[in-house]
N, C-alpha and C positions, 0 to 999 in steps of 0.2 A: 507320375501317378498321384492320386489325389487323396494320400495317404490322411492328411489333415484337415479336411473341409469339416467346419465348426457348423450345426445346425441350430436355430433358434424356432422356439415355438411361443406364437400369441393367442390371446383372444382377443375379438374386436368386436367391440357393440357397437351394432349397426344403428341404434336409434341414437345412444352419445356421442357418438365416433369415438370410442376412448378405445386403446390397446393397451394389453398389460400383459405381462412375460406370461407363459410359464413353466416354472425353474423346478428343477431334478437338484440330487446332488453331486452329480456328475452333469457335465457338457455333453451336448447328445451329440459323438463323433459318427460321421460315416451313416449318417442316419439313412434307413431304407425302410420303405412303407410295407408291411407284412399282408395286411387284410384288414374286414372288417369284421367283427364278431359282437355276440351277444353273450357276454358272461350273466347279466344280469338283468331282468325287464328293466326299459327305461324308454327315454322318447326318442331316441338316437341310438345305433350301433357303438361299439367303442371303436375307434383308430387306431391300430395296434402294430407296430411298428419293431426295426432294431437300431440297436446302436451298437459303439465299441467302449469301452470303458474308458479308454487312455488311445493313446498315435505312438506316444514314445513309449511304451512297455510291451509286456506279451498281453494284449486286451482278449478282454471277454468279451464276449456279445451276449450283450442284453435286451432281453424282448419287453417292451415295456406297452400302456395302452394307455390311449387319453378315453377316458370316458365324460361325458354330457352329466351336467350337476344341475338338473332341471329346476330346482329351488333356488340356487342363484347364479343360473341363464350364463355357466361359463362352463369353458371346460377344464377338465384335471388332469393331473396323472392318475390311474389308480394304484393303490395298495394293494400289496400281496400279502403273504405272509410273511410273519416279525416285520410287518409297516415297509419292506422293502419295496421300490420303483420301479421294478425291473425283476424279472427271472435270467438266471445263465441259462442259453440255450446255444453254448459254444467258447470253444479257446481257439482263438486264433493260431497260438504257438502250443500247441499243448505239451508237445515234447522235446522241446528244445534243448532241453537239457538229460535224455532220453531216461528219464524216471517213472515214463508211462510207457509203455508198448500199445500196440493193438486198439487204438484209441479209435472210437468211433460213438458218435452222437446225431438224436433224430429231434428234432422236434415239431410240433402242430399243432394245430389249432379247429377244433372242433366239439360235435357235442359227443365224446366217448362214452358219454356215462345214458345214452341215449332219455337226458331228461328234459328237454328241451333248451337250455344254455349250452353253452361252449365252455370248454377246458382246455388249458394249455397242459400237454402231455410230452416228458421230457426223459428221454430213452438213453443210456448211458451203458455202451460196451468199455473198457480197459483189463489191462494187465500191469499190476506193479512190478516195475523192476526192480530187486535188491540192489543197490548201488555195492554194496559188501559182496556180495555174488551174483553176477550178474547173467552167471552162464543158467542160476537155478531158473526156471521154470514152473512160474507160481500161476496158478487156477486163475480164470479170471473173473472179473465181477461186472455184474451187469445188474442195471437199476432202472426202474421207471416208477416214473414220479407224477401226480398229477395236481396243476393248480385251478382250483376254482374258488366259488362265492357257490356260499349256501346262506340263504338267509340274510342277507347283506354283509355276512362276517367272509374272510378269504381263509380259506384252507388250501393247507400240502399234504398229500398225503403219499405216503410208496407202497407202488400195489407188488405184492408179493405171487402171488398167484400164477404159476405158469401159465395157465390157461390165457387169462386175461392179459398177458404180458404179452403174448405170442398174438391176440387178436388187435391189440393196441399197437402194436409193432406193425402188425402188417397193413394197418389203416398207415400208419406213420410212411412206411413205405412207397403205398399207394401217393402220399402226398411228396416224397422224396425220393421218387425212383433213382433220379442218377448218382443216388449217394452208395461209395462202395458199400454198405452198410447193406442195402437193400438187393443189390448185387448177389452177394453170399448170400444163401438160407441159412446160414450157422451166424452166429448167434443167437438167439430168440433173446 
């Protein structure tokens, strides 16, 4: 299995020939190509992509995006919010040590907020388990989160709103049918 394939990302100017990295703060493991989107007008879509955090740990996957920096003709990573590289939009092992139950997660990649950008929107079913009583049977929690760019600035925000949770969900769906998530109607 190719648990560890290390990926590397250049720019290369075609008129100097010069190539030059560019670097995350993390190695981009397991890298897999996601889409292309428009968080923010520019002269190019962003490349948006995932990775895993770590090979030898329980890694996250992280959805991260090169964007076009048309002022100086390379490309980026961009920033999220609190300056991060990358959104979780996944645990690999999430319950390995079974202190989550019922764990399920959606994510995508579109324009939710129907304003013409794209927003990564990040759906989040669990149950904690009391490791102290494990037989209790506690409520579970459910989150949805949305990242975009207003104004060149990035924001997160969590949308509370059943309604809009329940219509966000079922676009997220639409783009993740075979996930058991979208299987069951229950959770919203």
């Amino acid at each position: 299995m190719d648990w560890n394939r290390l990926f590397e990302l250049y720019n290369f100017n075609l008129s100097t020939k010069a190539k030059s990295p560019i670097e995350a703060k993390w190695p981009f493991w397991l890298w897999k190509f996601r889409q292309l989107a428009r968080f923010e007008n520019g002269p190019a879509p962003d490349v948006t992509f995932e990775s895993a955090s770590c090979t030898e740990c329980e890694p996250e996957i992280l959805l991260s995006a090169l964007r076009f920096d048309a002022r100086e003709q390379k490309w980026r990573l961009r920033r999220w919010s609190n300056g991060e590289e990358g959104i979780g939009v996944g645990d690999a092992a999430v319950d390995v040590d079974g202190s989550v139950a019922d764990y399920a997660i959606l994510s995508g990649i579109a324009d939710f907020e129907h304003d013409g950008n794209d927003e990564v929107a990040v759906w989040t079913h669990y149950r904690n388990v009391e490791k102290e009583d494990p037989q209790m049977d506690p409520a579970p929690v459910t989150t949805l989160s949305l990242y975009l760019y207003h104004d060149g600035q990035p924001m997160e925000y969590e949308i509370k709103d059943e309604t809009e949770i329940a219509r966000i969900k079922k676009e997220l769906c639409h783009m993740n049918s075979q996930e058991a998530a979208c299987k069951n109607p229950k959770p919203n």
